[in-house]
Every structure is written in structure tokens, then in C-alpha cells.
C-alpha positions as CSV (number, residue, x, y, z in Angstrom):
1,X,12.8,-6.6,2.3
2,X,10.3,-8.6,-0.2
3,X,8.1,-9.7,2.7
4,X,7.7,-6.3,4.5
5,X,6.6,-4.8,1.3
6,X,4.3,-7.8,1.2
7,X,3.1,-7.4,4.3
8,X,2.4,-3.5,4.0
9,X,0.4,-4.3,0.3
10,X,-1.7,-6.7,2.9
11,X,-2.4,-4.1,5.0
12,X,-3.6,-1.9,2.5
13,X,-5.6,-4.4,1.2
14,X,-7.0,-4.9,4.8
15,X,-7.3,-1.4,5.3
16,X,-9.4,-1.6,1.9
17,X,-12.0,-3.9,2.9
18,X,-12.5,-2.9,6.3
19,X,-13.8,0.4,4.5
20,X,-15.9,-1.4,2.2
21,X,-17.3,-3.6,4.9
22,X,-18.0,0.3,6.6
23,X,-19.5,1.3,3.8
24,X,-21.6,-0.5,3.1
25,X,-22.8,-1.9,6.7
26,X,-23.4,2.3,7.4
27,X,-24.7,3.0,4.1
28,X,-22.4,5.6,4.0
29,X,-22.6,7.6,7.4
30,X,-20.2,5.6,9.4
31,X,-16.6,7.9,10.3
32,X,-15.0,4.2,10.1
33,X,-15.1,4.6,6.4
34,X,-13.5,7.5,6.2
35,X,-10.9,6.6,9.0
36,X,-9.6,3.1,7.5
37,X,-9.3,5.1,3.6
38,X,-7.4,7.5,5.0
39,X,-5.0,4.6,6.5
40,X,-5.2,3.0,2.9
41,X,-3.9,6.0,1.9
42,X,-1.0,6.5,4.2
43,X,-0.2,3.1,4.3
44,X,0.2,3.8,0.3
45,X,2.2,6.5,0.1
46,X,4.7,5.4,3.0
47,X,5.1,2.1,1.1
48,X,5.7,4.4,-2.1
49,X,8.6,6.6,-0.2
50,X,10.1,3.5,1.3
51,X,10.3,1.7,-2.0
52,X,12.0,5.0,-3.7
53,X,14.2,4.8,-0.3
54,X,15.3,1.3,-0.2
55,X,16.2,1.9,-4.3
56,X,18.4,4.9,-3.9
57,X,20.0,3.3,-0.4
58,X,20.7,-0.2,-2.5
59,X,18.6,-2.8,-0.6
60,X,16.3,-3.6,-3.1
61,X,17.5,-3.4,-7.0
62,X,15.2,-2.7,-9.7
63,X,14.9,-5.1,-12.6
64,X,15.8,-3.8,-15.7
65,X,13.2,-4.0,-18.9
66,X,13.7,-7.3,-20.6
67,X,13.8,-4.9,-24.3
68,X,16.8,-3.1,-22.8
69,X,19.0,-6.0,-22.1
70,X,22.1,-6.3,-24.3
């Protein structure tokens, strides 16, 4: 569960650059820039959904604050 959540955070990453690398390569005028935020974007708020999934479903467990341990 660790490494897909890994794995999607590197393709957000991925997704990040690639628009930077647009941007600035089409000082501003390329659709590519516009296409690979809008993945970053996605990609975010499925990785968001699928952590509050996996939490409420049991395979991943939150940790709990160190001040709130007995």
C-alpha cells in the first residue's frame, strides 16, 4: 500500500515538472502546460480520496500524535 502511494506522489512530481519544463520551453503558450497541471491535479485529489478510503476500509492505519500517547 506504502509503495503505490509512493509511486502516485512520483507521478505527481512527474506530472509537475513536465509542466514546468512546458512552461517555460513555450513561454507560456503551450496547451502541454495546461494538460500535465491538470493531471497534477487529478493525480492529487485521487491520491487524497484513496488515502481517506484505504483509512476508513483498514489497510493503512494512521499514526497517532506522539503528545497523545498514554
Amino acid at each position: 500500500m506504502k509503495y503505490l502511494i509512493v509511486i502516485i506522489l512520483l507521478f505527481i512530481i512527474f506530472s509537475l515538472g513536465s509542466a514546468m519544463f512546458y512552461l517555460v520551453k513555450g513561454q507560456g503558450k503551450s496547451q502541454n502546460t495546461v494538460r500535465f497541471l491538470t493531471v497534477r491535479v487529478a493525480l492529487s485529489v485521487v491520491l487524497f480520496l484513496f488515502i481517506i478510503l484505504a483509512a476508513k476500509m483498514g489497510w493503512i492505519e494512521p499514526n497517532q500524535p506522539v503528545f497523545m500517547k498514554p
